[in-house]
matplotlib code that plots the C-alpha trace (Angstrom):
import matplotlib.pyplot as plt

x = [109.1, 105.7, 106.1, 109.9, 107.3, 104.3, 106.9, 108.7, 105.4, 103.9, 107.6, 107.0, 103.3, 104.2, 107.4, 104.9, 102.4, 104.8, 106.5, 103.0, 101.7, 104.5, 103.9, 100.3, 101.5, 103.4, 100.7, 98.3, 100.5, 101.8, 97.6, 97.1, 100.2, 98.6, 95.6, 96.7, 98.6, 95.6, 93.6, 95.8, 96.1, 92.5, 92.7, 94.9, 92.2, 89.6, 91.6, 92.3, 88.3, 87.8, 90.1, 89.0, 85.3, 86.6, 88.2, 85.2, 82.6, 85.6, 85.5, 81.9, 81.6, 84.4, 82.3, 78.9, 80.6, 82.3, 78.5, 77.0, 79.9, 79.5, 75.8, 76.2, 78.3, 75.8, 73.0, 72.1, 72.4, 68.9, 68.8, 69.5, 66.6]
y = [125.0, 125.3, 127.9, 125.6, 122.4, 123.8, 125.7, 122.0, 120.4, 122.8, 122.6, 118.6, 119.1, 121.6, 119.1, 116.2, 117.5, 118.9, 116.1, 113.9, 116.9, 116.2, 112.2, 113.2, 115.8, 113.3, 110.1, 112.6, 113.6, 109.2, 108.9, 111.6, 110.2, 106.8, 108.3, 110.4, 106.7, 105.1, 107.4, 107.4, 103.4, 103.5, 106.1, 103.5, 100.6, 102.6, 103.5, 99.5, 98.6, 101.5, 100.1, 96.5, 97.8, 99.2, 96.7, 94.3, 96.9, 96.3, 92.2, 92.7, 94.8, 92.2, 89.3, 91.1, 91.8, 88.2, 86.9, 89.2, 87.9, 84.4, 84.7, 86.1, 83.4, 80.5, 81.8, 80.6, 82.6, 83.7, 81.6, 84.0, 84.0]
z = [150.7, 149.3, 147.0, 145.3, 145.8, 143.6, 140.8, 140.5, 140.1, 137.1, 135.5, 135.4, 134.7, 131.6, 130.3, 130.7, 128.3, 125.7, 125.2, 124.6, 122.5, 119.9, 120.1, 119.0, 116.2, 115.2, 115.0, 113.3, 110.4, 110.5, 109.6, 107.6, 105.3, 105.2, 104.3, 101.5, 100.6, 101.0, 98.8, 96.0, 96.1, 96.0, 93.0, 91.0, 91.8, 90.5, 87.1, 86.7, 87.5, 84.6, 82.2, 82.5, 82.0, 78.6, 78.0, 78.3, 76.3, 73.3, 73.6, 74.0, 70.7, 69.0, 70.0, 68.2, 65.1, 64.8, 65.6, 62.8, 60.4, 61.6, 60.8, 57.6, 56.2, 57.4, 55.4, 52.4, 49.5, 48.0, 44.6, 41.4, 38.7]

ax = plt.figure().add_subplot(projection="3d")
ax.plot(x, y, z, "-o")
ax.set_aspect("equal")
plt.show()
């Protein structure tokens, strides 16, 4: 009776921890696909932060030149002699 008692017990003991092994398995490679989502949502930020910089040092440089042209034409001309 002992011996039937303790072999059903590790059989339940042994089902019960494979079956929450593969629930863990199974949160652990849910995460690691969110993370590798995560990552490459955080990739495409980064590229859209990168472009709007460029995009800012080119208004930037537009807004100098139109300033230096701007400039140019308010001057007065030096008289001829």
């Amino acid at each position: 009776m002992r011996k039937t008692l303790a072999i059903a017990l590790m059989l339940t003991a042994s089902l019960g921890l494979a079956a929450c092994g593969k629930k863990s398995e199974d949160k652990a490679q849910d995460a690691n696909q969110h993370a590798e989502q995560a990552q490459q949502k955080m990739n495409e930020a980064q590229d859209k932060v990168n472009d709007a910089a460029k995009e800012n040092a080119e208004a930037a440089k537009d807004q100098a030149e139109s300033n230096a042209e701007a400039a140019k034409e308010a001057a007065p001309e030096a008289p001829k002699n």
